[in-house]
C-alpha positions as CSV (number, residue, x, y, z in Angstrom):
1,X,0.0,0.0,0.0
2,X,1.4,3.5,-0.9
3,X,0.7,6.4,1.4
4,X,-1.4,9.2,0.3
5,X,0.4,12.6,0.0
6,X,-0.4,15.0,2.5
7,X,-2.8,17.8,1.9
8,X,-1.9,21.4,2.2
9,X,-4.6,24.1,2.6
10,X,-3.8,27.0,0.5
11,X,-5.2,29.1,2.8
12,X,-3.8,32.3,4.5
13,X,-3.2,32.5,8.0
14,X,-5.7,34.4,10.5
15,X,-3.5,37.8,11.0
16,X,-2.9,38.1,7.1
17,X,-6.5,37.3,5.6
18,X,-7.8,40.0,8.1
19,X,-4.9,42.6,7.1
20,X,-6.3,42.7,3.6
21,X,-3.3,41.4,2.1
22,X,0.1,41.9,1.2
23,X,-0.2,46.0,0.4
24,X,-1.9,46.7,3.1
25,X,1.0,45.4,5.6
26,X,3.5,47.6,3.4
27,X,1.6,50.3,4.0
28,X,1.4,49.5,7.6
29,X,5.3,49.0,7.5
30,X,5.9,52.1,5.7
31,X,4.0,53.9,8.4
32,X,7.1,52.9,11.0
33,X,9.9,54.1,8.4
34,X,7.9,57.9,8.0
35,X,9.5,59.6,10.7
36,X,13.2,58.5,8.7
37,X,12.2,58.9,5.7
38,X,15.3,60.9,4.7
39,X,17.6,57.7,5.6
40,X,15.0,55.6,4.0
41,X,15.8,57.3,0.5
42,X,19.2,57.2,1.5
43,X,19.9,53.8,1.7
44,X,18.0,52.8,-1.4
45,X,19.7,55.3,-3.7
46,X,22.6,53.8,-2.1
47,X,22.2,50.4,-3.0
48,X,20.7,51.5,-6.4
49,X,24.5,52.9,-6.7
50,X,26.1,49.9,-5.5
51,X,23.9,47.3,-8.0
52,X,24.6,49.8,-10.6
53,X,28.1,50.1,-9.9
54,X,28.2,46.1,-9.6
55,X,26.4,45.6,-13.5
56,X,28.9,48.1,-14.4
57,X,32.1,46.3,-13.0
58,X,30.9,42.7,-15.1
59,X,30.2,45.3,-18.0
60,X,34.2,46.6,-18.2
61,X,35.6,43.2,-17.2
62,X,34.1,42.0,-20.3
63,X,35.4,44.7,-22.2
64,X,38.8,44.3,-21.0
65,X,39.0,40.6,-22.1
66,X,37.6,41.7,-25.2
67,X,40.2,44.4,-26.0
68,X,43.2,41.7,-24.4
69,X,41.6,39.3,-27.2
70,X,42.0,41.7,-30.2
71,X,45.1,43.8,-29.6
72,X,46.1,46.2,-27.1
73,X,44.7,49.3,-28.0
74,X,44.7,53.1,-25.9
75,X,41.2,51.7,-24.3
76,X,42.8,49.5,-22.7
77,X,45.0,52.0,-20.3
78,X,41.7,53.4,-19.6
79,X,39.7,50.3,-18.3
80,X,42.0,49.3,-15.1
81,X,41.1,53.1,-14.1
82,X,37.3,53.0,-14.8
83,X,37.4,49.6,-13.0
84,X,38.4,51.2,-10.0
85,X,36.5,54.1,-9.7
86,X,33.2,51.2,-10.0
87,X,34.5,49.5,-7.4
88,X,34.9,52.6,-5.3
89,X,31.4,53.2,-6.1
90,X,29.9,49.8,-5.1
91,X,32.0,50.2,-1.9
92,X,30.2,53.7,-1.1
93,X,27.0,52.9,-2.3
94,X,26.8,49.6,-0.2
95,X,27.6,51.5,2.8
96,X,25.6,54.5,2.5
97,X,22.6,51.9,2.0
98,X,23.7,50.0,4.7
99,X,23.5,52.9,7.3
């Protein structure tokens, strides 16, 4: 004899189906981060800056391999440079939306 599977209810718990869903308790959460609002915005410029910086980073070091493929050219002087100032960017942006 084989087992039957469990059954799950797909039903939401007690404090969630009264809440009116899942807006509703971000606007409730929201509520708590008003009076820092300006931090709020802070930190999520912040890590917009860091992801950005990150998508940038991948972006050069593909580049770079590129340019190493065909020839050294004047770009590639230029890369190691832009490289760093990414990562410099990432750093700040990570800890700026860390604070």
């Amino acid at each position: 004899m084989t087992a039957a599977a469990p059954q799950h209810e797909d039903r939401l718990p007690a404090d969630a189906a009264r809440s009116g869903g899942d807006w509703s308790t971000y606007k409730r959460l929201l509520r708590y981060v008003r009076p820092y609002w300006p931090l709020f915005v802070l930190s999520v410029l912040g890590f917009t800056v860091g992801s950005a910086a990150e998508a940038y980073f991948v972006s050069l070091f593909g580049n770079l391999i590129d340019t190493w493929e065909d020839g050294w050219g004047d770009t590639v002087k230029m890369i190691p440079l832009l490289m760093l100032g990414a990562a410099v960017a990432r750093g700040l942006g990570e800890v700026v939306g860390g604070e």
